[in-house]
VOGU-3710 file (C-alpha; in Angstrom, 3 decimals, decimal comma):
1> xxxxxxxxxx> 96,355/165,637/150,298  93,628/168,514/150,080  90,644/168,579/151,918  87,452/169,999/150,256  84,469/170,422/153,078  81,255/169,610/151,388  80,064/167,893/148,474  81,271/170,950/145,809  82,847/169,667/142,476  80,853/165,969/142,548
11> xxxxxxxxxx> 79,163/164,373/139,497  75,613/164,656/139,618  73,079/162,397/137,926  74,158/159,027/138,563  72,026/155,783/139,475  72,191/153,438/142,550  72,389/149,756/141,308  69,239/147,932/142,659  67,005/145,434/142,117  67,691/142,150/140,390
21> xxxxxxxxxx> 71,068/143,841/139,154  72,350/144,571/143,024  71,497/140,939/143,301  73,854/139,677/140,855  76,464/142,204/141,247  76,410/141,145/144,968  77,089/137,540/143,921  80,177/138,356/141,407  81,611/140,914/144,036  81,260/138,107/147,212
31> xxxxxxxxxx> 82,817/134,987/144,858  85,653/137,493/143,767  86,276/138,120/147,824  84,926/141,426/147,961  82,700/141,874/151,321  79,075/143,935/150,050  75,686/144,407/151,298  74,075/145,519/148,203  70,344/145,797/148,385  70,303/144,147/151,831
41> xxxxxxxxxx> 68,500/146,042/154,453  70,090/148,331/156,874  72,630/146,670/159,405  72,160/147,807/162,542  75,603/147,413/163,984  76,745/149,207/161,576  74,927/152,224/162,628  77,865/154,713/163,694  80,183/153,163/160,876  82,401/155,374/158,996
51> xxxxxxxxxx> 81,341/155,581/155,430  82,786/156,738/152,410  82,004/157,884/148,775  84,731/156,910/146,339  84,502/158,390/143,088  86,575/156,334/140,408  87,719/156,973/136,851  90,037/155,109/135,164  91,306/152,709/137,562  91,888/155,604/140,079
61> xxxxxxxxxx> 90,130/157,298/143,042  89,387/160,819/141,880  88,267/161,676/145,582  86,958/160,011/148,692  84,049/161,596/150,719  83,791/160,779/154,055  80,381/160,920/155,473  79,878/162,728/159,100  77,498/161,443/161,202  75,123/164,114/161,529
71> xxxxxxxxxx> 75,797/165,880/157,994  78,608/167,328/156,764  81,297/165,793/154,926  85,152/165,883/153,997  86,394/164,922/150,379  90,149/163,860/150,258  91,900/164,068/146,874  94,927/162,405/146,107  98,749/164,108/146,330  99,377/166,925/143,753
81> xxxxxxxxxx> 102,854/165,269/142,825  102,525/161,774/143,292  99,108/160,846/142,531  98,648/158,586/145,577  97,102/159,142/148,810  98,721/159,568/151,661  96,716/158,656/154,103  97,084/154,593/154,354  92,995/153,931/154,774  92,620/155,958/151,302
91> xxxxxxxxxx> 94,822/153,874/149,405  92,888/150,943/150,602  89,262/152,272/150,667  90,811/153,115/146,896  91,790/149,856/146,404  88,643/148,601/147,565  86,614/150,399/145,048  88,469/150,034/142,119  88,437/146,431/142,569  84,685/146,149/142,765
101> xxxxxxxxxx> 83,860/148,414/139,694  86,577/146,219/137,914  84,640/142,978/138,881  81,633/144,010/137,656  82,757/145,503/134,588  83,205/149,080/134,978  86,090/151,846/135,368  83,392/154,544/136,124  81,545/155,243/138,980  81,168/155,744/143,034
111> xxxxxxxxxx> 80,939/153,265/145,543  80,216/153,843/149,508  82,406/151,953/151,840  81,806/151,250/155,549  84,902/150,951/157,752  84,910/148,256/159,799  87,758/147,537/162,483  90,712/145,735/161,976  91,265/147,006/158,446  88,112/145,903/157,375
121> xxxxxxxxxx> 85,859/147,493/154,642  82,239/146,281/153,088  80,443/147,698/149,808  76,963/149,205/150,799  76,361/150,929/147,606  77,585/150,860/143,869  76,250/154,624/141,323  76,969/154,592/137,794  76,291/156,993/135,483  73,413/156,440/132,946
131> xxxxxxxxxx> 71,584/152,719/133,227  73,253/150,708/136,100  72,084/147,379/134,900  74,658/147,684/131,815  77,649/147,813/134,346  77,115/144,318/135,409  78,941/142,068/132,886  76,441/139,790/130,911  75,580/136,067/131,417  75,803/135,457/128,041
141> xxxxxxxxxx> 79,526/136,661/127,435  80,093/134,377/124,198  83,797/132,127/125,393  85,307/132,604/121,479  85,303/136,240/121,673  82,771/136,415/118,614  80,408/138,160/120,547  79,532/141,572/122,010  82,418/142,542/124,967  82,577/144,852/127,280
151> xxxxxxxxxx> 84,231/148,422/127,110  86,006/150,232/129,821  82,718/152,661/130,615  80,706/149,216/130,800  78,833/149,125/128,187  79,232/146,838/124,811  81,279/147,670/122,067  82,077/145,674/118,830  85,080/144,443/117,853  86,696/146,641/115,696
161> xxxxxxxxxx> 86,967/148,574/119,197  90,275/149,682/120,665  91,059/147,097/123,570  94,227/148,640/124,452  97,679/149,601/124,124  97,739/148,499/120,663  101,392/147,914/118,698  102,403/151,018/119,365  103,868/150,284/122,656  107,169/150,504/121,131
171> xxxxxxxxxx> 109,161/151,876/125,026  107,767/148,100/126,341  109,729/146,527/129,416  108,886/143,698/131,288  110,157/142,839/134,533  108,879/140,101/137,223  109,184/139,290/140,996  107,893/135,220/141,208  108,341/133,837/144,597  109,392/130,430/145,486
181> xxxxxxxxxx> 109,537/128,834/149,642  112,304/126,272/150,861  111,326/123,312/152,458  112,577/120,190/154,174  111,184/116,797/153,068  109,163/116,311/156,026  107,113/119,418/154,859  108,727/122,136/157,363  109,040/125,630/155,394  112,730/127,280/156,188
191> xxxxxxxxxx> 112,034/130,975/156,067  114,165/132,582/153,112  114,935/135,284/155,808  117,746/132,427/156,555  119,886/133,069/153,763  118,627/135,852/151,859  118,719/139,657/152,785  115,464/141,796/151,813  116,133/143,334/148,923  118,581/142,733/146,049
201> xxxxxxxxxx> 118,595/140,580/142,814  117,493/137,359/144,757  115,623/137,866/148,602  113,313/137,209/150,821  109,634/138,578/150,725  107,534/139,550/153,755  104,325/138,442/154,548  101,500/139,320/157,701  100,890/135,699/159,704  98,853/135,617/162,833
211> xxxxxxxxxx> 99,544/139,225/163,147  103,447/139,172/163,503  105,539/139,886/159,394  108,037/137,261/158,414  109,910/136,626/155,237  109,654/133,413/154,709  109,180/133,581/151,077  111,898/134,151/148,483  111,428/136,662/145,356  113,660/136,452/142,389
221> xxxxxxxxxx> 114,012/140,137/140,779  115,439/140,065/137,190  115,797/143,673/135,801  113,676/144,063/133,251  113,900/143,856/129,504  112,025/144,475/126,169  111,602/140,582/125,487  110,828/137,873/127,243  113,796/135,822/126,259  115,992/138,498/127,347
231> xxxxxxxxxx> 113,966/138,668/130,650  114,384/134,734/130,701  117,938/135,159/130,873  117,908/137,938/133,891  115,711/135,358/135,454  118,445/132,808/135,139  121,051/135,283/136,045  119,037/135,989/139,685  118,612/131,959/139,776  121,969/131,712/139,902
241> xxxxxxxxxx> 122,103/134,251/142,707  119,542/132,264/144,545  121,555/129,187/144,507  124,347/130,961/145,735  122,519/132,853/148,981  120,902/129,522/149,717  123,475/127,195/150,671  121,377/124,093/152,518  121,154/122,029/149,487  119,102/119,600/150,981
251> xxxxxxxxxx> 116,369/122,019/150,624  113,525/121,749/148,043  112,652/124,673/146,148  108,653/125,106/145,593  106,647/126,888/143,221  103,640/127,181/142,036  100,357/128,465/143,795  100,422/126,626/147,083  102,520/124,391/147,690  102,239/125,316/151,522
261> xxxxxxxxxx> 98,881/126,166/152,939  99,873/129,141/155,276  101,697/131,204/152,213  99,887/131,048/149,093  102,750/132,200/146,360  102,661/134,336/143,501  104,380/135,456/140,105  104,030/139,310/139,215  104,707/140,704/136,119  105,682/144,093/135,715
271> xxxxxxxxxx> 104,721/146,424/132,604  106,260/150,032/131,240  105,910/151,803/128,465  102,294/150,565/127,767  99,314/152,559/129,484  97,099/150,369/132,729  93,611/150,831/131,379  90,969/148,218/132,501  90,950/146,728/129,166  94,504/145,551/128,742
281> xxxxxxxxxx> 93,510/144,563/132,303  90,752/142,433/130,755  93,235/141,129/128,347  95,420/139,553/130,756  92,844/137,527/133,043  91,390/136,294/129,902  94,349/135,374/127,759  97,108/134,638/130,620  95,016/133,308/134,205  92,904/131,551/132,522
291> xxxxxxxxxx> 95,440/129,333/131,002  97,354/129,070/133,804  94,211/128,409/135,986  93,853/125,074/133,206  97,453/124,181/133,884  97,750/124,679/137,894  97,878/122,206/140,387  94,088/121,741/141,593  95,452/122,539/145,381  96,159/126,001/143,973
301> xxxxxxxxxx> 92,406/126,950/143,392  92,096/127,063/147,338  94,522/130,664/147,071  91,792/132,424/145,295  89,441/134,941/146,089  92,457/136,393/148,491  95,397/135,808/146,257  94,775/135,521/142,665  91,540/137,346/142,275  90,744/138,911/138,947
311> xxxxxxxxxx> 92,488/141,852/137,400  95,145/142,370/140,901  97,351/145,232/139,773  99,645/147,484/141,521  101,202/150,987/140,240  104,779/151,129/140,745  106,957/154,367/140,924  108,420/153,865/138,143  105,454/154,938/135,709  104,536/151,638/134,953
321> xxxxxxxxxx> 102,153/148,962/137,066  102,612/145,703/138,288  99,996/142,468/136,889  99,348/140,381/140,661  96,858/137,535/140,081  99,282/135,049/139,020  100,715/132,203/140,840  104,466/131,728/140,678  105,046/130,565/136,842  108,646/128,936/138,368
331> xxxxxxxxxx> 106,687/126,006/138,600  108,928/125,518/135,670  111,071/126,893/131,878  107,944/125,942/130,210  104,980/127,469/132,293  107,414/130,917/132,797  108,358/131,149/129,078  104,164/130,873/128,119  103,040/133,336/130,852  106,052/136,318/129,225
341> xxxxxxxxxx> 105,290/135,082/125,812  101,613/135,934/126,554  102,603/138,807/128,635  104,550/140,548/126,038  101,809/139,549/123,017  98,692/141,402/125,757  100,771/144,431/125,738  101,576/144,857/122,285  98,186/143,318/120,224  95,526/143,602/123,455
351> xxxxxxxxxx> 93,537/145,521/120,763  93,494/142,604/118,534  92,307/140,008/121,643  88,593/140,875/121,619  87,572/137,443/123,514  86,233/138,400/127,470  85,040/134,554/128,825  85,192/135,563/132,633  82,618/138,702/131,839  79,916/135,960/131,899
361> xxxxxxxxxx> 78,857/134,243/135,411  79,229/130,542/134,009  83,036/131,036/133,470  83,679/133,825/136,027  82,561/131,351/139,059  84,615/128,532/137,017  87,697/130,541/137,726  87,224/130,802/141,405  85,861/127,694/141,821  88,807/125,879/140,433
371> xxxxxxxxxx> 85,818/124,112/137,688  88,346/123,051/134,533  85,984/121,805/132,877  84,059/124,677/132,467  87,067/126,531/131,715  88,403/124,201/129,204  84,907/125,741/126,842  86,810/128,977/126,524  90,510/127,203/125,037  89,221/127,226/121,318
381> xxxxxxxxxx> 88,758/131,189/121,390  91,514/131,866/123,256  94,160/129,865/120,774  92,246/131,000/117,862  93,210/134,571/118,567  96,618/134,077/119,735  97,622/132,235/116,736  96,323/135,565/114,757  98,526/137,934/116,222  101,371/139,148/114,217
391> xxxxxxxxxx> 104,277/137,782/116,262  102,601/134,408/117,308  105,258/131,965/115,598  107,478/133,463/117,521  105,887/132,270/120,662  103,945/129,218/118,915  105,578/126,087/120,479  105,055/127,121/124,026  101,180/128,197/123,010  100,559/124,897/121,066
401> xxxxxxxxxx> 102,437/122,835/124,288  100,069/124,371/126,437  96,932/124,145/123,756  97,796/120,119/123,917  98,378/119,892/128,183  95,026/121,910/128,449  93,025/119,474/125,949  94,735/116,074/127,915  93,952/117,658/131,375  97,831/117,632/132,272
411> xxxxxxxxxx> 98,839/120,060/135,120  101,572/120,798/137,011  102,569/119,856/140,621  103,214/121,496/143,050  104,885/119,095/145,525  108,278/118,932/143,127  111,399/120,315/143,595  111,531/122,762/141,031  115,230/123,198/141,061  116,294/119,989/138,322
421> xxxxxxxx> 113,998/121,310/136,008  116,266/124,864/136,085  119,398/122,782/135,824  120,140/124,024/139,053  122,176/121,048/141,244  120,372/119,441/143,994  123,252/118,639/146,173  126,556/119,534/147,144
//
């Protein structure tokens, strides 16, 4: 990590966001779960609270500034070799500020943090280069996609406009780590811990409750192919694995988003060989949660803003970058096969998938508000553009089964034992 004293080497010019457009910016960042004060007058406990300037580009923190009290300041810039920071509260001030010029938008800018204690951050202040006001996505966003849309710098574009990776993402693998939780019929969770060791093919997954981490969750980790029906089978394969690590039979295996309050679940999908840029980003939330947001159990609307928020991504070692907002597609064959079908078509046509719904407010506080009916507005677009992709008869019978359970209201549930509908025996 190098340490700059000083502000030397920092963009000049930029613009605070104020005004009516702090206002709304402040709205989209709180319902997305993003603590901010923008525009709101000084807080006076936070007086002697460590602040920092995070310069972003591209979905990355080019440096953090921390602010001394007094004058002064230290920039941090990330490892030479790796890219990352190494200091834990960079990576999640980075985190932080990514996340907020993503919700609003943007891929460009600064944002000043105050530290809080326990881990705890909240956005004072958002610069942008040029006007502000065009960072903060329109009200008007049109739900077909025949309108304006936003580029990764913020401001419109048309849509002849690269969106993406484009078909040329001809090294593509996917890969995907869904989580499912054991139960007992009178509700009690079993911890996968039980039966599964932490890593491998099929095992269990950590999570932070009431301060103490458990692994009560279990992760299925196919290795990852260029299709998704090849990546269905290496899901199958680690199935298999499952069935054999867990051997209570009498337990239920859950999916979904929350089947059990205190651990929300999720399904990630991994992506190499196709660059992370905010559009393909974009792409996903608009073309793959939304969808699933029509089809989920209306329970699992109570994970999100802290699980399942909008454009959740993760870089992985391994070049490529993991898609988070999901919940766990093992819900069942049907909902998994649509979210890789949709997976793979975002990475190789996201330039040919203009349609951004969740840019405007109406359908971006639908999402985290669990409001279908709202959300339903956007399905005409969002099949109309699918079923123009190259490859889409391919993938067309799980797109039109999903087209027909969106337009009859039919979701999934939640409190089923998923485990019949993978042909995987119940008992002994």
């Amino acid at each position: 990590m190098a340490l700059v004293m000083g502000g030397t080497g920092e963009k000049r010019g930029s613009a605070v966001l104020d005004g009516s457009a702090a206002a709304r910016a402040a709205a989209r960042l709180s319902r997305s779960g993003i603590p901010c004060r923008l525009g709101a007058r000084p807080d006076p406990a936070g007086g002697y609270a460590a602040r920092y300037t995070v310069r972003v580009r591209e979905l990355t923190a080019e440096w953090i500034k921390h602010d001394q009290i007094g004058g002064g300041s230290t920039r941090h810039e990330p490892e030479h070799d790796s890219g990352r920071y190494a200091d834990g509260l960079h990576r999640r001030l980075e985190k932080a500020a990514v996340r907020s010029l993503y919700t609003l938008g943007a891929e460009e800018g600064e944002v000043v943090i105050a530290a809080r204690p326990g881990r705890r951050y909240v956005v004072e202040e958002l610069r942008f280069q040029g006007s502000p006001g065009r960072a903060v996505m329109s009200a008007k966003a049109d739900p077909a996609g025949r309108g304006s849309r936003l580029s990764p710098g913020g401001a419109e574009a048309g849509a002849g406009a690269s969106a993406g990776a484009g078909p040329g993402a001809g090294n593509l693998l996917l890969g995907m780590d869904p989580e499912f939780i054991l139960m007992r019929d009178n509700g009690e969770v079993v911890h996968a811990s039980a039966f599964m060791e932490r890593g491998g093919l099929a095992g269990s997954d950590a999570v932070r409750f009431r301060g103490e981490v458990i692994y009560p969750l279990a992760e299925l980790r196919p290795d990852p192919k260029p299709q998704p029906k090849e990546l269905l089978r290496e899901l199958q394969r680690a199935m298999r694995e499952a069935y054999a690590l867990i051997t209570d039979r009498t337990l239920s295996w859950r999916a979904g988003a929350l089947p059990y309050t205190d651990f929300p679940l999720g399904g990630h999908i991994h992506f190499s060989g196709v660059p992370l840029t905010l559009s393909l980003l974009q792409v996903l939330d608009n073309y793959l949660a939304l969808p699933l947001a029509l089809l989920e159990d209306p329970q699992g609307r109570v994970r999100r803003p802290r699980y399942g928020f909008l454009g959740d991504f993760r870089r992985q070692s391994y070049g490529g970058f993991e898609y988070r907002t999901l919940p766990s597609f093992l819900i069942s064959p049907f909902v998994t096969k649509l979210s890789l079908a949709i997976a793979y078509l975002a990475a190789k046509y996201s330039d040919l998938m203009p349609a951004r719904p969740l840019n405007a407010e109406r359908y971006h506080r639908a999402y985290y508000e669990g409001d279908k009916a709202a959300l339903r507005e956007c399905v005409p677009g969002w099949h109309r553009d699918l079923s123009a992709l190259p490859e889409y008869p391919r993938f067309a019978c799980e797109i039109e089964k999903a087209l027909s359970y969106i337009e009859s209201g039919r979701t999934w549930d939640e409190s089923r034992d998923i485990r019949p509908l993978w042909n995987i025996p119940s008992m002994p």
